[in-house]
MOPAC internal coordinates of N, CA, C and O (Angstrom, degrees):
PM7 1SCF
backbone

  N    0.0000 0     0.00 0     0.00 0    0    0    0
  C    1.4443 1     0.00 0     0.00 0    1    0    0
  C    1.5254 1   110.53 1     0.00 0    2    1    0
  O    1.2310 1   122.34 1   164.85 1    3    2    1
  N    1.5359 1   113.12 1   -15.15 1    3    2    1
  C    1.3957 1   103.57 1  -165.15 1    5    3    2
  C    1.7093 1    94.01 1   -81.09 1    6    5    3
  O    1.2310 1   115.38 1   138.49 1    7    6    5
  N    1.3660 1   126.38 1   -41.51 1    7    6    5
  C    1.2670 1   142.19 1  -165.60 1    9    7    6
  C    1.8210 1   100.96 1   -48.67 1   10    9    7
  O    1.2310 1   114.94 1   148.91 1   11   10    9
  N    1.3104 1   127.20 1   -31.09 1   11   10    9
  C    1.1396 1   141.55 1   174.25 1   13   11   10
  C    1.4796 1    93.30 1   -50.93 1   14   13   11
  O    1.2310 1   114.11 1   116.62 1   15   14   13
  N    1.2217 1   128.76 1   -63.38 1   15   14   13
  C    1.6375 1   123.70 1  -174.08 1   17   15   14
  C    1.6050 1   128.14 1   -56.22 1   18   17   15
  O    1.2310 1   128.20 1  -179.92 1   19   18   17
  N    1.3473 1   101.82 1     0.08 1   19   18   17
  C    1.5888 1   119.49 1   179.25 1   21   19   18
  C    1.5223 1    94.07 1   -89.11 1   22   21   19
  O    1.2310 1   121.54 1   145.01 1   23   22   21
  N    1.5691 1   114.67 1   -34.99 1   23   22   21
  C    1.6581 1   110.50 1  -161.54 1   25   23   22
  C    1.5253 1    93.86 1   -90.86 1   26   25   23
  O    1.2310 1   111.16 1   151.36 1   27   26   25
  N    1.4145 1   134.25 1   -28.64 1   27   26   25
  C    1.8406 1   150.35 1   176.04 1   29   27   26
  C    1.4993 1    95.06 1   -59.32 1   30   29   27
  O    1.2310 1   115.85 1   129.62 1   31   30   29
  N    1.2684 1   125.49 1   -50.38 1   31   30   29
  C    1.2710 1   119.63 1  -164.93 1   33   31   30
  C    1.8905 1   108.27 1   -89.34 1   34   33   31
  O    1.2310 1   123.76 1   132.29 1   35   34   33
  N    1.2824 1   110.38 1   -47.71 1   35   34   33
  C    2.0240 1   113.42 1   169.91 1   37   35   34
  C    2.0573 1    78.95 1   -41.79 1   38   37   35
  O    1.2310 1   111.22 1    82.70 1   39   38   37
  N    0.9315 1   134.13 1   -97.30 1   39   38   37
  C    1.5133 1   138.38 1  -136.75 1   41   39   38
  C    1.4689 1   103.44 1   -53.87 1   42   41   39
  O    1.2310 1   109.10 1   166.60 1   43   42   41
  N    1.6405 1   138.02 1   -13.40 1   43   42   41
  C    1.0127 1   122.26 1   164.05 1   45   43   42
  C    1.6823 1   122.43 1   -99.90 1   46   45   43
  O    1.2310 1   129.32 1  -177.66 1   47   46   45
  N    1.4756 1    99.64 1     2.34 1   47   46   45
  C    1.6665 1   103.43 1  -166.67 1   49   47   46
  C    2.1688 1    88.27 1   -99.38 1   50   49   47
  O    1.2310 1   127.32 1   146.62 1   51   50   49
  N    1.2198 1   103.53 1   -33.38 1   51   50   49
  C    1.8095 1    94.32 1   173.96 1   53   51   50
  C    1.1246 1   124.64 1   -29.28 1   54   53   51
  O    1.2310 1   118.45 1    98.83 1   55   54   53
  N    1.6547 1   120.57 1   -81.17 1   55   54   53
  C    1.1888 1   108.83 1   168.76 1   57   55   54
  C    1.0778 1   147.70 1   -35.23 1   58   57   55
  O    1.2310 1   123.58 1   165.07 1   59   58   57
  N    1.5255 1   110.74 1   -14.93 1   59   58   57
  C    1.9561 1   120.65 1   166.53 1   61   59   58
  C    1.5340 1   121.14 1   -87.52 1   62   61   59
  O    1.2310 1   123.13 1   177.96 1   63   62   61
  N    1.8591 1   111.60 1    -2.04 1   63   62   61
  C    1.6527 1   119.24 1  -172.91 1   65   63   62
  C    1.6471 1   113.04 1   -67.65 1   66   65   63
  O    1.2310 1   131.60 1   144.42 1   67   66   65
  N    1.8213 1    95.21 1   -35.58 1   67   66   65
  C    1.4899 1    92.89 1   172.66 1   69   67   66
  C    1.8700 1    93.45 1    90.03 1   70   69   67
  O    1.2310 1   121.24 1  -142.07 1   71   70   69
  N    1.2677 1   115.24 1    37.93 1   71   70   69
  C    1.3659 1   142.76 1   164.55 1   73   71   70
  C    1.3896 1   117.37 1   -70.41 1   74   73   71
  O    1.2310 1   108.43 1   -20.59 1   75   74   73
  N    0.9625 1   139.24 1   159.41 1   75   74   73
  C    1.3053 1   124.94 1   154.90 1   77   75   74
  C    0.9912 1   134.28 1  -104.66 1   78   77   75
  O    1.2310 1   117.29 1   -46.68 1   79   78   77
  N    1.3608 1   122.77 1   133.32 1   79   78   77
  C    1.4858 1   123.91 1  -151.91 1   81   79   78
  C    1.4689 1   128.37 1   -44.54 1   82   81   79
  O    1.2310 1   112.09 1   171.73 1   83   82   81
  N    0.9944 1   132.52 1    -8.27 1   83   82   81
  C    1.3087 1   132.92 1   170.56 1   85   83   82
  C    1.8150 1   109.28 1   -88.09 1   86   85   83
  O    1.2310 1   116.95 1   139.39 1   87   86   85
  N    1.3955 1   123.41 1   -40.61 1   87   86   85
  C    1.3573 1   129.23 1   153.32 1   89   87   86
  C    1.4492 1   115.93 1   -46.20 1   90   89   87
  O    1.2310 1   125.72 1   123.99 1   91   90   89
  N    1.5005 1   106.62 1   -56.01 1   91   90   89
  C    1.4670 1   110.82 1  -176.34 1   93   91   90
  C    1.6249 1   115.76 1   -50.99 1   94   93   91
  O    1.2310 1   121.18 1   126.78 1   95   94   93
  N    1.1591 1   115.34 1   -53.22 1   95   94   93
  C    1.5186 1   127.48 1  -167.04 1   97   95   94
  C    1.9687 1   101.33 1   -76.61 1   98   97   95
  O    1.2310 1   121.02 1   170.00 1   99   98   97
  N    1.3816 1   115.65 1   -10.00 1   99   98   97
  C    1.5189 1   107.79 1  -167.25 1  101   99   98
  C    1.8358 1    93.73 1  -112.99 1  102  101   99
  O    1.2310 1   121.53 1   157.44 1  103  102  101
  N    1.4354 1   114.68 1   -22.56 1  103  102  101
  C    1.3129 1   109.74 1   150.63 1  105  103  102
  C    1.4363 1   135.28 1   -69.57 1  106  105  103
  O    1.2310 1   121.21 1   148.30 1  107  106  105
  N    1.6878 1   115.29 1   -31.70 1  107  106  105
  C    1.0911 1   104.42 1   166.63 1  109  107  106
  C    1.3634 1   138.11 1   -78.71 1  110  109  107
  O    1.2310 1   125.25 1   151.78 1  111  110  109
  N    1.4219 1   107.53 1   -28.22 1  111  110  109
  C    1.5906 1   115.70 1   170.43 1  113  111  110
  C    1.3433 1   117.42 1   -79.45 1  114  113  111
  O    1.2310 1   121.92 1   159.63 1  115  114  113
  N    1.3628 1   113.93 1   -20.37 1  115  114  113
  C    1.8096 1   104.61 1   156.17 1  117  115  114
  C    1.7932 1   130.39 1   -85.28 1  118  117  115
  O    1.2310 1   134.81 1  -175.41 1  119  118  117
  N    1.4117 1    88.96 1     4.59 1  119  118  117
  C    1.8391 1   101.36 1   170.26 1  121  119  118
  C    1.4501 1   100.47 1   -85.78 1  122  121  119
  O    1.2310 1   120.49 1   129.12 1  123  122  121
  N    1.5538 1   116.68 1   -50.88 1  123  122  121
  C    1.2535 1   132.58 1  -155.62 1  125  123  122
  C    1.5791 1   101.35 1   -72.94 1  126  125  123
  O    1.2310 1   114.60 1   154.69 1  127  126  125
  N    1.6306 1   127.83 1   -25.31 1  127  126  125
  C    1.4097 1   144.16 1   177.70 1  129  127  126
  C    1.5130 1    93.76 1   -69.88 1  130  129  127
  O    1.2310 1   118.49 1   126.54 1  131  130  129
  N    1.2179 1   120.49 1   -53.46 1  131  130  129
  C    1.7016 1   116.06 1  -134.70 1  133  131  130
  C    2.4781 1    73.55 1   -98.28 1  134  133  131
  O    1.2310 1   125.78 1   140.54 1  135  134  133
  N    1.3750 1   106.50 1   -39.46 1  135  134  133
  C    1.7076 1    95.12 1   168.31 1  137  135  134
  C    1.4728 1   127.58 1   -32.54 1  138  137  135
  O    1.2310 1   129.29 1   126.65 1  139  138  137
  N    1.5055 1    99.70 1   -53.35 1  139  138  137
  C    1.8459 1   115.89 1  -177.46 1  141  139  138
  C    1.2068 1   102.88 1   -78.58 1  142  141  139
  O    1.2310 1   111.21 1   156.75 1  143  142  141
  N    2.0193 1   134.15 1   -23.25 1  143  142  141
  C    1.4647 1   114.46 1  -168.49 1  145  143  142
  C    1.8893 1    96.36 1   -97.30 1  146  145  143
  O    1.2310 1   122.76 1   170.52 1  147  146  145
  N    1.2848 1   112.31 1    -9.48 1  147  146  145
  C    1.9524 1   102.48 1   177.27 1  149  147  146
  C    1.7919 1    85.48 1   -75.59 1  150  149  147
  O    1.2310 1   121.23 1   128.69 1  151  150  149
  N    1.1757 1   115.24 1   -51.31 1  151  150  149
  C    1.2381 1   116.60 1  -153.87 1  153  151  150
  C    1.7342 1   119.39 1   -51.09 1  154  153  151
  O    1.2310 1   124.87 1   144.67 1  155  154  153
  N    1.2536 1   108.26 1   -35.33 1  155  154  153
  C    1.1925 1   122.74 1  -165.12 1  157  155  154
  C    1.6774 1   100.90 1   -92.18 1  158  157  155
  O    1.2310 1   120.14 1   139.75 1  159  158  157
  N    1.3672 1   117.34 1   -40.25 1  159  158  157
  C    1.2684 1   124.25 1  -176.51 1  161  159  158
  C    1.5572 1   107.04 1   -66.17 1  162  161  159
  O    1.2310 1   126.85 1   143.19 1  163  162  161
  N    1.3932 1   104.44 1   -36.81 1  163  162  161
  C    1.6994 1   105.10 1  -161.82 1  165  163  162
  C    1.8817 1    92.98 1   -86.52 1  166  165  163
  O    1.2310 1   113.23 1   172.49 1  167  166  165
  N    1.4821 1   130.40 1    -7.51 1  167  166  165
  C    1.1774 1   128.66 1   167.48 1  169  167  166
  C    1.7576 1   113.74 1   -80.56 1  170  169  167
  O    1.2310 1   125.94 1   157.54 1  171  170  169
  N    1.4543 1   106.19 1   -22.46 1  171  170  169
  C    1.3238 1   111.42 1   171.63 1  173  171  170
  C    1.6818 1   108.74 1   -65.41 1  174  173  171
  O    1.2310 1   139.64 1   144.76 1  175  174  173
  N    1.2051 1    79.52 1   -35.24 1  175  174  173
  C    2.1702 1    77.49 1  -147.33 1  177  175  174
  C    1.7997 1    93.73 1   -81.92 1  178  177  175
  O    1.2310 1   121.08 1   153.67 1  179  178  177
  N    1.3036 1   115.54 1   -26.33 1  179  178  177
  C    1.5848 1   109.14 1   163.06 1  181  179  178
  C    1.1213 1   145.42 1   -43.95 1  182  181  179
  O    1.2310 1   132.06 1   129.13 1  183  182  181
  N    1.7306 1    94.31 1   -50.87 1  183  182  181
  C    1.3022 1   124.85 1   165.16 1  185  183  182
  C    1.3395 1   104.65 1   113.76 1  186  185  183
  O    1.2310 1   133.30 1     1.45 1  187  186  185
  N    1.1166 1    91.91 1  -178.55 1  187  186  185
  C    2.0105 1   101.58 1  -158.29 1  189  187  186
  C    1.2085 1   118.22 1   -88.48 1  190  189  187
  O    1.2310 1   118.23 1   154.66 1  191  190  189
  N    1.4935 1   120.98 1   -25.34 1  191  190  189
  C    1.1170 1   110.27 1  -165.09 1  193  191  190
  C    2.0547 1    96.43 1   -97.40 1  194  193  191
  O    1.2310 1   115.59 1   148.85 1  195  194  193
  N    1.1913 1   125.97 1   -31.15 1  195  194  193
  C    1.3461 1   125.12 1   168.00 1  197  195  194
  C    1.8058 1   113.31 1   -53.08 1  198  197  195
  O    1.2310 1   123.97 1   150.77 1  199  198  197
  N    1.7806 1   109.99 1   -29.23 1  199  198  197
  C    1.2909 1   100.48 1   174.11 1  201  199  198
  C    1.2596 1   119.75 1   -75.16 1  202  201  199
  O    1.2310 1   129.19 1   145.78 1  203  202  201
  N    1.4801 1    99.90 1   -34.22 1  203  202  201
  C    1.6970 1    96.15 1  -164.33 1  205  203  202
  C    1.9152 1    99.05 1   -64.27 1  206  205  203
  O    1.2310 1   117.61 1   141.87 1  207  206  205
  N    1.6345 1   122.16 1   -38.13 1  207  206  205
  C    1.1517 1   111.15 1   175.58 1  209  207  206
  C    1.4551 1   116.51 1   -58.25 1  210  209  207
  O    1.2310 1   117.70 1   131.63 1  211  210  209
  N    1.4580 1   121.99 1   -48.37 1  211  210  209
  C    1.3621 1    95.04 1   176.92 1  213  211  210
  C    1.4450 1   132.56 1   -53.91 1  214  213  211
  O    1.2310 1   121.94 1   141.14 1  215  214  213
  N    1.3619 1   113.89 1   -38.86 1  215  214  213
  C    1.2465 1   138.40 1   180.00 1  217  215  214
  C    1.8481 1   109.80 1   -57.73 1  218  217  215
  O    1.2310 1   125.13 1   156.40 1  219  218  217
  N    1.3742 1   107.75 1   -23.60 1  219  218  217
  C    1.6346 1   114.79 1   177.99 1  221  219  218
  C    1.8099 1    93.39 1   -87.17 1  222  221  219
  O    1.2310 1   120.15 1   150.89 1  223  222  221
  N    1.1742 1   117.32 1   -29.11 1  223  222  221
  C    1.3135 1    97.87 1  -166.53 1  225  223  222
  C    1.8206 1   107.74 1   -95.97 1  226  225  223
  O    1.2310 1   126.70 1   169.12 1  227  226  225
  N    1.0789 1   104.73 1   -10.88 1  227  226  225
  C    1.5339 1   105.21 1   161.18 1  229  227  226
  C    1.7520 1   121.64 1   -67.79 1  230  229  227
  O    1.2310 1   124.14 1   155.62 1  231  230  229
  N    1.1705 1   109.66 1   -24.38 1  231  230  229
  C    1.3820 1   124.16 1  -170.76 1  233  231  230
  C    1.7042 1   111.99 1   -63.96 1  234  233  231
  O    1.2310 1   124.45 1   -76.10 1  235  234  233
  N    0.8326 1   109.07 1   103.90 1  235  234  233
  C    1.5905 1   111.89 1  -167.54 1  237  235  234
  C    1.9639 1   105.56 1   -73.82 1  238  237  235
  O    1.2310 1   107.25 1   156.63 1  239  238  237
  N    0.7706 1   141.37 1   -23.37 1  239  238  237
  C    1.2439 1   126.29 1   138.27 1  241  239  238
  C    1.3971 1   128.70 1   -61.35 1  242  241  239
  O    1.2310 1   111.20 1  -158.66 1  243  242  241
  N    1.1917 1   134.17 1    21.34 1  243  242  241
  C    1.5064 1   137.79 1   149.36 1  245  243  242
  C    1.3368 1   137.57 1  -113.82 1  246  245  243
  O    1.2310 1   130.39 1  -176.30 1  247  246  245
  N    1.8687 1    97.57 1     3.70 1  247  246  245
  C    1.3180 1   104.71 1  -171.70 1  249  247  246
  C    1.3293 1   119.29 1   -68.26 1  250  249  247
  O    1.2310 1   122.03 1   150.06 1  251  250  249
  N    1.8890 1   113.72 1   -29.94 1  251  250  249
  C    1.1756 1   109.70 1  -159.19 1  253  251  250
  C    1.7911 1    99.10 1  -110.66 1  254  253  251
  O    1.2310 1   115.51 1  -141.01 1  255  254  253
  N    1.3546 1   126.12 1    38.99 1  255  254  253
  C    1.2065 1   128.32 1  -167.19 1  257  255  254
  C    1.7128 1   103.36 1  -114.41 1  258  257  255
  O    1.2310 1   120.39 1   -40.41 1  259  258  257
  N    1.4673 1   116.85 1   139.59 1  259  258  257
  C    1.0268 1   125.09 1  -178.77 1  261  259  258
  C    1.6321 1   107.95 1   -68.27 1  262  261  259
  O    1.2310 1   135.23 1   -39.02 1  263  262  261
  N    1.6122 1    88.13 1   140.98 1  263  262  261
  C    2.1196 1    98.90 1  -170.09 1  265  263  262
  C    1.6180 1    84.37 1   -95.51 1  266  265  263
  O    1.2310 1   123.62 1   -48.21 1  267  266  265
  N    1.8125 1   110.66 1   131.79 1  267  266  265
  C    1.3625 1   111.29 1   142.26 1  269  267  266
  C    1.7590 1   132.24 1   -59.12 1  270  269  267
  O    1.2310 1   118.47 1   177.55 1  271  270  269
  N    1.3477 1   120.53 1    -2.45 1  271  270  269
  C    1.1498 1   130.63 1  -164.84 1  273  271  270
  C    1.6574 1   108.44 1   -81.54 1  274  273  271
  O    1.2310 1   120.10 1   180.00 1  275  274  273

């Protein structure tokens, strides 16, 4: 899942290559495609119950809630 942030970061550094806009926009939405397919795959192969925790702690309505733990 971390490898996903290599494809998060290519899709925000494009627009600064000085591409031309029709390159620019077909590079970024195929970084941002292949971002969501490591992402989702590498949440498969982890397993489910480590995603759903990460995935709870991304959730910005839970940040500021008291942990029973």
């Amino acid at each position: 899942m971390v490898f996903s942030g290599v494809f998060f970061a290519i899709t925000l550094t494009v627009p600064l290559l000085g591409l031309p806009a029709k390159t620019a926009v077909i590079a970024a939405i195929t970084s941002y495609i292949i971002m969501q397919v490591v992402f989702w795959t590498g949440g498969l192969l982890v397993g489910k119950e480590l995603f759903v925790r990460y995935k709870k702690r991304l959730n910005p309505l839970s940040w500021f809630k008291k942990s029973d733990q």
